[in-house]
C-alpha positions as CSV (number, residue, x, y, z in Angstrom):
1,X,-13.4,3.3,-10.6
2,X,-12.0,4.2,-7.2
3,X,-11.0,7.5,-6.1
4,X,-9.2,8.6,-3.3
5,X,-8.2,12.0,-1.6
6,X,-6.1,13.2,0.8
7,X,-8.9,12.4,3.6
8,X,-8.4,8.9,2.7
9,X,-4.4,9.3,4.1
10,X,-4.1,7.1,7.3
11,X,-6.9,4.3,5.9
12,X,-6.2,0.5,5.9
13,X,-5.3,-1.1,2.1
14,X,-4.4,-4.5,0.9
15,X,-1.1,-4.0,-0.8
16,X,-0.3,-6.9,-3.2
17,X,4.1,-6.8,-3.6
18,X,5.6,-7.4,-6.7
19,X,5.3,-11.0,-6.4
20,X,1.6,-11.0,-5.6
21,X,1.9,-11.2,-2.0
22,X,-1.2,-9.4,0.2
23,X,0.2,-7.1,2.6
24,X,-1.8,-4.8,5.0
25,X,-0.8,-1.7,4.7
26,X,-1.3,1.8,5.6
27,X,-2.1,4.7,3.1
28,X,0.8,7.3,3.7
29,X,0.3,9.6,0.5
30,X,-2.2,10.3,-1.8
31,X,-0.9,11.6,-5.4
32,X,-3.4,11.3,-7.4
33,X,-7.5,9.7,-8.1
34,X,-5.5,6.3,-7.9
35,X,-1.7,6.7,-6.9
36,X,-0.9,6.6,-3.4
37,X,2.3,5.7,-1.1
38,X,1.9,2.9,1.2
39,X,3.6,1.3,4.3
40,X,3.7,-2.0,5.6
41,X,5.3,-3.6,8.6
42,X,8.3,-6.1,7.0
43,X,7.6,-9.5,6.6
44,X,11.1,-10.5,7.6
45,X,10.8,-9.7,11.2
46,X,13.1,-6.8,11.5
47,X,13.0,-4.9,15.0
48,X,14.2,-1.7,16.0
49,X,14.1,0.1,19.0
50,X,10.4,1.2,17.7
51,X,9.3,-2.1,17.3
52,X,8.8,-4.0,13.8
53,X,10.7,-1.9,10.9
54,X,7.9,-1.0,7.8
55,X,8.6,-0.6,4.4
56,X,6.9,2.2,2.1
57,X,6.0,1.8,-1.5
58,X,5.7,4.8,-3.8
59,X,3.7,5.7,-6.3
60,X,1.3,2.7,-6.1
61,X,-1.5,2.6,-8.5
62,X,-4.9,1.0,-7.8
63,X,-5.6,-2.6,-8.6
64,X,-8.5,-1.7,-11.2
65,X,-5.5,0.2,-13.3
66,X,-2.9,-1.9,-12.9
67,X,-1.9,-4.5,-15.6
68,X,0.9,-6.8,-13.5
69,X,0.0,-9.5,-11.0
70,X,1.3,-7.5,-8.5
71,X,2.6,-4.0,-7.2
72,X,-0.8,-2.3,-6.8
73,X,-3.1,-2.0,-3.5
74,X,-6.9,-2.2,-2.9
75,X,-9.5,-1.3,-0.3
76,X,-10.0,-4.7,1.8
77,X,-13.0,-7.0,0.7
């Protein structure tokens, strides 16, 4: 089972979206030995004057625990 800590706040993850899209993304948050926030730049395109606008996800359990085809993030292969 994976584990993560606050140490591991800043490393790279795959999210996978709600509709089972892979999405690298940034670890923001930890809350928990599995639960984590995470951002991502938008797949849209979307600029600002920073540069690509991100979106964050909350709350995002770890693939091994989660039971939908999507909405959950892993370390990359």
């Amino acid at each position: 089972m994976v584990e993560v800590t606050r140490e591991d706040e800043g490393r790279p993850v795959v999210f996978v979206d709600p509709r089972g899209k892979e999405r690298p993304a940034l670890i923001t948050r930890v809350w928990g030995p599995q639960c984590v926030n995470v951002a991502f730049v938008r797949e849209d395109g979307q600029e600002d004057s920073y540069g690509l606008k991100i979106e964050r996800c909350t709350s995002v359990m770890h693939q091994s625990i989660q039971q939908a085809h999507g909405n959950y993030w892993r370390f990359p292969a």
